[in-house]
PAZAPA-4460 file (N, C-alpha, C; in steps of 0.05 Angstrom, whole numbers, plus 32768, in hexadecimal, padded with zeros to 4 digits):
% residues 167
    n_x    n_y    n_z   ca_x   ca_y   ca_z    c_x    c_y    c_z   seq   type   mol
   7E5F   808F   80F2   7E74   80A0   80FD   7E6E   80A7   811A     1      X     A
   7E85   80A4   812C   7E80   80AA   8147   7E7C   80C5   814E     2      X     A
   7E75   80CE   8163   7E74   80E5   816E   7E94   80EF   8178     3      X     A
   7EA2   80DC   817D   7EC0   80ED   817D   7ECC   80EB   816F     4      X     A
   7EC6   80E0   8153   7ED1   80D9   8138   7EC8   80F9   8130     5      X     A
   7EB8   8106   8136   7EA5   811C   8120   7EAF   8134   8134     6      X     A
   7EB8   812F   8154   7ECE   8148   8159   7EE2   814A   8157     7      X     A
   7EF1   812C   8155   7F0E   812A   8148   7F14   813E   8129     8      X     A
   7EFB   8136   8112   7EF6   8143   80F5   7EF7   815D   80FE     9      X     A
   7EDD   8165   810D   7EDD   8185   8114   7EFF   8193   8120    10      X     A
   7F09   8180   8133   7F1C   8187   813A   7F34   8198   8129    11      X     A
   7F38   817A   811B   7F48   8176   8103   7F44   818F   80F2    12      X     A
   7F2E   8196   80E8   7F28   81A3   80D2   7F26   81CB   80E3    13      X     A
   7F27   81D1   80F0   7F26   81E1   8101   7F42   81E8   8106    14      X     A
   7F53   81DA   8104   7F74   81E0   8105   7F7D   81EC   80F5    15      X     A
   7F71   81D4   80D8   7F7C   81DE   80BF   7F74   8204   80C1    16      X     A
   7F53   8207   80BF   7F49   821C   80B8   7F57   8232   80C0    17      X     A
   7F59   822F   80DE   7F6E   8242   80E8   7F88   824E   80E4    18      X     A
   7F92   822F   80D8   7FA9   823E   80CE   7FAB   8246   80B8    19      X     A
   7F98   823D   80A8   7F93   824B   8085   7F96   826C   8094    20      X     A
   7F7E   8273   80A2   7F77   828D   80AA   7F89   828F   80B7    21      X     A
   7F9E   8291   80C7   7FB6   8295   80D8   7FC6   82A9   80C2    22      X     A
   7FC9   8290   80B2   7FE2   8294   809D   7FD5   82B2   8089    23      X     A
   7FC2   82A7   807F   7FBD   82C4   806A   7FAE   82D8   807E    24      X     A
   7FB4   82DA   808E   7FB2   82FB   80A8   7FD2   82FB   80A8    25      X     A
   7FE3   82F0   80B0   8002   82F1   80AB   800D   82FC   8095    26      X     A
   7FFF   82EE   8078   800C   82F3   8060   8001   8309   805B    27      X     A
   7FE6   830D   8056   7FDC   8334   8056   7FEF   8348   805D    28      X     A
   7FF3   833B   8083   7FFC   8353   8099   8017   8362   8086    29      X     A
   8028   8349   807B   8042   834C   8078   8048   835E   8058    30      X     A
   802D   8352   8047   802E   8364   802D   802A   838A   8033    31      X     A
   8011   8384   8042   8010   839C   8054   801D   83AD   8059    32      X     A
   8039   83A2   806E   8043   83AC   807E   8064   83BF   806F    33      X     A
   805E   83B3   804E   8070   83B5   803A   8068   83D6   8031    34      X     A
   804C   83D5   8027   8046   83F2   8028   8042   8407   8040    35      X     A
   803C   83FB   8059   8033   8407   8067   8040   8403   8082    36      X     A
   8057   8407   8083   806A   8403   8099   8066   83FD   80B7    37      X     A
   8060   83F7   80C4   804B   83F4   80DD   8063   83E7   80F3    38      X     A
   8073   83D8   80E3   8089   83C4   80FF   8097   83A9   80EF    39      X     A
   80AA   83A0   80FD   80B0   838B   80F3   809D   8377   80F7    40      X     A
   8098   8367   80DC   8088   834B   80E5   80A8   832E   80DA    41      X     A
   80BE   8336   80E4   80D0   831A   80E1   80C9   8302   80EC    42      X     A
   80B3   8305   8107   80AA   82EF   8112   8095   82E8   80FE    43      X     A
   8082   82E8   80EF   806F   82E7   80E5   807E   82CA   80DA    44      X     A
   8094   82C4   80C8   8099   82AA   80BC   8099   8295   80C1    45      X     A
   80A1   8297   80E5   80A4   8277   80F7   8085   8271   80FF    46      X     A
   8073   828A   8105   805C   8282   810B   8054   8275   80EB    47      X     A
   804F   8285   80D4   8043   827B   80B5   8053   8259   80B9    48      X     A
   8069   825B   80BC   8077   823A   80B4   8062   821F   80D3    49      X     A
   8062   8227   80EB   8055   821E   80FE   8038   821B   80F1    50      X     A
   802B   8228   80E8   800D   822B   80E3   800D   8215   80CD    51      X     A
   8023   8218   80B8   8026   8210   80A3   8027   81EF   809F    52      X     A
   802C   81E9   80C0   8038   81CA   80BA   801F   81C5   80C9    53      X     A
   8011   81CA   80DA   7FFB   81C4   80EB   7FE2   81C1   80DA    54      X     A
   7FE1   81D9   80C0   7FC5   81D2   80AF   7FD4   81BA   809C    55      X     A
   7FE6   81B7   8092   7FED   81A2   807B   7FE4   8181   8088    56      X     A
   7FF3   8183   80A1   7FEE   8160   80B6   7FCF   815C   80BC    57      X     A
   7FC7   8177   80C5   7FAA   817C   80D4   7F98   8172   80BD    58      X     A
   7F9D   8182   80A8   7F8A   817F   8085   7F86   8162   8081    59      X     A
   7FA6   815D   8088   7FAB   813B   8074   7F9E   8125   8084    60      X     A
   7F9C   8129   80A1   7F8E   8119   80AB   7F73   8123   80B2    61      X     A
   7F69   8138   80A9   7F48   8137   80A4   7F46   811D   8081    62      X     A
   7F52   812E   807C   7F4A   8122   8053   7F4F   8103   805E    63      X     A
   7F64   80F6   8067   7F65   80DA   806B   7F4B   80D6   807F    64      X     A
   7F3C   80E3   8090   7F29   80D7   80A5   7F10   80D2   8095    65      X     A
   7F0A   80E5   8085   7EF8   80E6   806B   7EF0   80CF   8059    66      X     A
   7F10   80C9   8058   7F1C   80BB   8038   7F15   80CD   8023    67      X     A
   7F23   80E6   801C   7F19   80F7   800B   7F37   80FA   7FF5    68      X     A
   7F48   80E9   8003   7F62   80EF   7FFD   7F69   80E3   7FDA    69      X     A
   7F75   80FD   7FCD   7F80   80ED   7FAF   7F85   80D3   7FB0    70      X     A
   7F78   80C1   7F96   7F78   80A5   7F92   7F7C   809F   7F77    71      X     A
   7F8A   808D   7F71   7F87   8082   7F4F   7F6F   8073   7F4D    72      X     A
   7F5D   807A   7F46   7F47   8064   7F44   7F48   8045   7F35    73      X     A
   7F49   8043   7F1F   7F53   803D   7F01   7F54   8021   7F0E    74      X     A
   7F5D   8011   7F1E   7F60   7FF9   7F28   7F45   7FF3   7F34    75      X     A
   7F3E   8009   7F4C   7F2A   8006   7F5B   7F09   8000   7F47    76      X     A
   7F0F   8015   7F2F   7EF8   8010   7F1F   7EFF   7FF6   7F13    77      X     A
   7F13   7FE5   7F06   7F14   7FD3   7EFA   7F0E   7FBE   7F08    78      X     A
   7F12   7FBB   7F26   7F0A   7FA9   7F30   7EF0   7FA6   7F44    79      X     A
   7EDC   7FBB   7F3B   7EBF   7FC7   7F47   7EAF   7FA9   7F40    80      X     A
   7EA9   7FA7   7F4F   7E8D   7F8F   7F55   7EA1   7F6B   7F4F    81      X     A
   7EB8   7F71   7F52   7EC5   7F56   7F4C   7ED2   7F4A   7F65    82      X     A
   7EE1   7F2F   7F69   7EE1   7F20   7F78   7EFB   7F28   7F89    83      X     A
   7F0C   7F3E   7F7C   7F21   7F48   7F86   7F16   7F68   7F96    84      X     A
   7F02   7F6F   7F8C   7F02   7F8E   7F97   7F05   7F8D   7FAE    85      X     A
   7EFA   7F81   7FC4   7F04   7F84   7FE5   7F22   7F79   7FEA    86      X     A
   7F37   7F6F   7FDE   7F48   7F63   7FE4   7F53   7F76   7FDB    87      X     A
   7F5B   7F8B   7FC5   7F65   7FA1   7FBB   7F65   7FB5   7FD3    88      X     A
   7F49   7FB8   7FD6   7F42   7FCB   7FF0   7F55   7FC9   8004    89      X     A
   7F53   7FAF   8007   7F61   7FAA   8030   7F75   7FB1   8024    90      X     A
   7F7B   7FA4   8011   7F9E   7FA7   8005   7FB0   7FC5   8008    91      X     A
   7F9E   7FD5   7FF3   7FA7   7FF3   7FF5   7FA6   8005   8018    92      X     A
   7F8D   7FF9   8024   7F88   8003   803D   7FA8   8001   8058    93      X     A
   7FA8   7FD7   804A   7FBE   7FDB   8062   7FD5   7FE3   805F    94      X     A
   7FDB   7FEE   803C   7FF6   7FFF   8034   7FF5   8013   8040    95      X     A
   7FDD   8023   8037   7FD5   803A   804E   7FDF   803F   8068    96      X     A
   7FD2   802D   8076   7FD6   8028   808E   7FF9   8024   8099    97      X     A
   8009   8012   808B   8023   8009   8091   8030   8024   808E    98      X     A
   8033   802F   8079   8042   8045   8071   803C   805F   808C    99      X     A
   801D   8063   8092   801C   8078   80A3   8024   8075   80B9   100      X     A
   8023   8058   80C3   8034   804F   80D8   804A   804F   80DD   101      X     A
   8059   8049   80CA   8076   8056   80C8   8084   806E   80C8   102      X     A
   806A   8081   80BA   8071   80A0   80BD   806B   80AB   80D0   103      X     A
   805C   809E   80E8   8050   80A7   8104   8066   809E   8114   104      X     A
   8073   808F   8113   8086   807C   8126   809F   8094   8120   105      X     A
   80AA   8092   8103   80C4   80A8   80FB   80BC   80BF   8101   106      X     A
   80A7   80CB   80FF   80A6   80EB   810D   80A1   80E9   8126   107      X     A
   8095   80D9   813B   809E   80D8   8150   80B4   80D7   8165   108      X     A
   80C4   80C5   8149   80E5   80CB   8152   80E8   80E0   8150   109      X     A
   80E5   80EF   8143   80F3   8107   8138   80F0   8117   814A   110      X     A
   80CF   8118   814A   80BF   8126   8167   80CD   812D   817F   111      X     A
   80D7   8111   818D   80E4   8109   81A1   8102   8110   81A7   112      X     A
   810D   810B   8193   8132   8114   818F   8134   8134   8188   113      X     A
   811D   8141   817A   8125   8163   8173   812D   8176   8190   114      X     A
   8142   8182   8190   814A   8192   81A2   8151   81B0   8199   115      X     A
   814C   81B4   8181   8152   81D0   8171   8138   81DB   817C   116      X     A
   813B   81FC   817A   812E   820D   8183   8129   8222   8168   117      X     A
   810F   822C   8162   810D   8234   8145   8116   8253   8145   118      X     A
   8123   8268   8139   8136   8275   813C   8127   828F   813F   119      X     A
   8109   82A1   8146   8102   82B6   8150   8100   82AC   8168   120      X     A
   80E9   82A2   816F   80DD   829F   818E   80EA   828B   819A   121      X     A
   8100   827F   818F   8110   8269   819F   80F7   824D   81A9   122      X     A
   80E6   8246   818F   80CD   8238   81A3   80E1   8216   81A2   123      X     A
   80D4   8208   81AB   80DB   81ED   81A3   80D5   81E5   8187   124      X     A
   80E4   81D6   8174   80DB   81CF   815B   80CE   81B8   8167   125      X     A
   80C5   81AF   8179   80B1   8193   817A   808C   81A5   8179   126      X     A
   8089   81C0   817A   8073   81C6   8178   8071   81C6   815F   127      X     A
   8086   81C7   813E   8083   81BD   812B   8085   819C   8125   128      X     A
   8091   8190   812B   8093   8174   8123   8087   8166   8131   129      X     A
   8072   816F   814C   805B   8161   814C   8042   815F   813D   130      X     A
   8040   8170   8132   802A   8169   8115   8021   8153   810A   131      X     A
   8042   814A   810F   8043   8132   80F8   8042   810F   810F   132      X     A
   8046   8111   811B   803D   80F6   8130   801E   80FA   813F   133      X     A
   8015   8114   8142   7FFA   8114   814A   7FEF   8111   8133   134      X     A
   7FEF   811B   8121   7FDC   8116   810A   7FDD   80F5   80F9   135      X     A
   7FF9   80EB   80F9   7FFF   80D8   80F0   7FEB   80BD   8109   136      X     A
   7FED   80C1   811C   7FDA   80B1   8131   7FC8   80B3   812E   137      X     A
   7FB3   80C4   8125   7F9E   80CE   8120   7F96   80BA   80FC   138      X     A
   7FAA   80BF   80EB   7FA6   80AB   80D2   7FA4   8092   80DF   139      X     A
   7FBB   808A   80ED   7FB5   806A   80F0   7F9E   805B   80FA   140      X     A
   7F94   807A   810D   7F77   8067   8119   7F62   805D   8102   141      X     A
   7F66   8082   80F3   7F4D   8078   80DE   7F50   806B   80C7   142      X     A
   7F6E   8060   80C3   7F6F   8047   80B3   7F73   8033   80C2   143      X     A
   7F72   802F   80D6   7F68   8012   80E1   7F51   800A   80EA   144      X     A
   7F3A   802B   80EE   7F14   802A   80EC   7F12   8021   80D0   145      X     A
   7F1B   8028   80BD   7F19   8026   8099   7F18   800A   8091   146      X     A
   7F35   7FF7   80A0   7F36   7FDE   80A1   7F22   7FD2   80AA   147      X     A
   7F1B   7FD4   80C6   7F11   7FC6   80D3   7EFA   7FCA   80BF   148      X     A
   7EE3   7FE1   80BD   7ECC   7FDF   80A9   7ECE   7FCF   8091   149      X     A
   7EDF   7FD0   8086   7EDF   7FB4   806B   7EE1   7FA7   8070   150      X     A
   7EE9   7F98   8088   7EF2   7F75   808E   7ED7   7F6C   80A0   151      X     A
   7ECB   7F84   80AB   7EB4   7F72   80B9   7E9F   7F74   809E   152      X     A
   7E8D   7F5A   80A9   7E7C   7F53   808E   7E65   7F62   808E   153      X     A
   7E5B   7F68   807D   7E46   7F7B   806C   7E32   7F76   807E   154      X     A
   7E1D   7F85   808B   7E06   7F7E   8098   7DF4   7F75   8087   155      X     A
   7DE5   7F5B   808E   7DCE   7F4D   807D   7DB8   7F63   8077   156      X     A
   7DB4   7F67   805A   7DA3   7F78   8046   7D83   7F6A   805D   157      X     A
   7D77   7F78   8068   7D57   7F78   806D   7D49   7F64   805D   158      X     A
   7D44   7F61   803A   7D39   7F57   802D   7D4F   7F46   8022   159      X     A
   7D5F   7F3A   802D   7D67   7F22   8030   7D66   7F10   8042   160      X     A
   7D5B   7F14   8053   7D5B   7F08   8072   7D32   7F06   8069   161      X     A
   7D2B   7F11   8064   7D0E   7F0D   805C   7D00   7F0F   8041   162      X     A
   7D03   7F01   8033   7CFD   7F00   8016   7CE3   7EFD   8015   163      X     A
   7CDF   7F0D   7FFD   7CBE   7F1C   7FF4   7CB1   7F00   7FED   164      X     A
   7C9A   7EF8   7FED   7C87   7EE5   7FE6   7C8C   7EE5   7FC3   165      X     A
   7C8B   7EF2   7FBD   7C90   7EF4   7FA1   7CA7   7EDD   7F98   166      X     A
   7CC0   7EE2   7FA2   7CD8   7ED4   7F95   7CEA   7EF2   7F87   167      X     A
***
């Protein structure tokens, strides 16, 4: 793992955290603010929903950088040590890959064409529906590092390249 692979992760995972913690200092403030009258918090929702989409994309592309992400195994075990297991691999990898590519390209549209303004602070809705093309760019790289690692060939085992006197 590279060194900007492991601040990209920190990155990534540092977003999420924040907004976990964002959100439940918001959701407290507002139970709170039920007993204990202090001010309106009506803005509190657009910030929780903003926070909300930034840890979900931010999360999903830590867990994909990982590969930590839910899997059906059941195939992968059936075809463990056999002549298909790497061809399954690339297989599932470049579904992976196609699909997130497609969802990075369509939220980019989306990205790009949104002109609505979200209804307290009047912000741009592209500071929400960028989530989803930065983070989605961020999957494709590390399913196309994921690819590339299974298709280059296995480095020669040490004690294959020098075999023991023994046999």
């Amino acid at each position: 793992m590279t060194r900007v692979e492991q601040w990209i992760g920190a990155g990534l995972r540092a977003v999420a955290v924040t907004g976990l913690v964002g959100i439940l200092v918001l959701m407290v403030a507002g139970v709170a603010n039920r007993f204990w009258p202090l001010g309106s918090l009506d803005w509190s929702d657009e910030i929780i929903e903003l926070m909300l989409v930034w840890l979900i994309f931010s999360g999903t592309a830590e867990v994909w950088r990982v590969n930590q992400h839910f899997a059906v195994d059941i195939v992968p075990l059936m075809l463990r040590g056999g002549r298909f297991e790497k061809a399954y691999s690339v297989f599932v990898t470049v579904a992976g890959l196609v699909f997130i590519a497609i969802f990075t390209w369509k939220s980019l549209d989306l990205f790009l064409r949104a002109d609505d303004l979200s209804p307290y602070f009047s912000w741009s809705r592209r500071l929400w529906y960028g989530a989803m093309p930065v983070n989605g760019a961020l999957m494709v790289v590390f399913s196309l590092r994921q690819l590339w690692r299974m298709l280059l060939p296995a480095p020669a085992n040490e004690a294959d390249r020098h075999p023991s006197p023994t046999g």
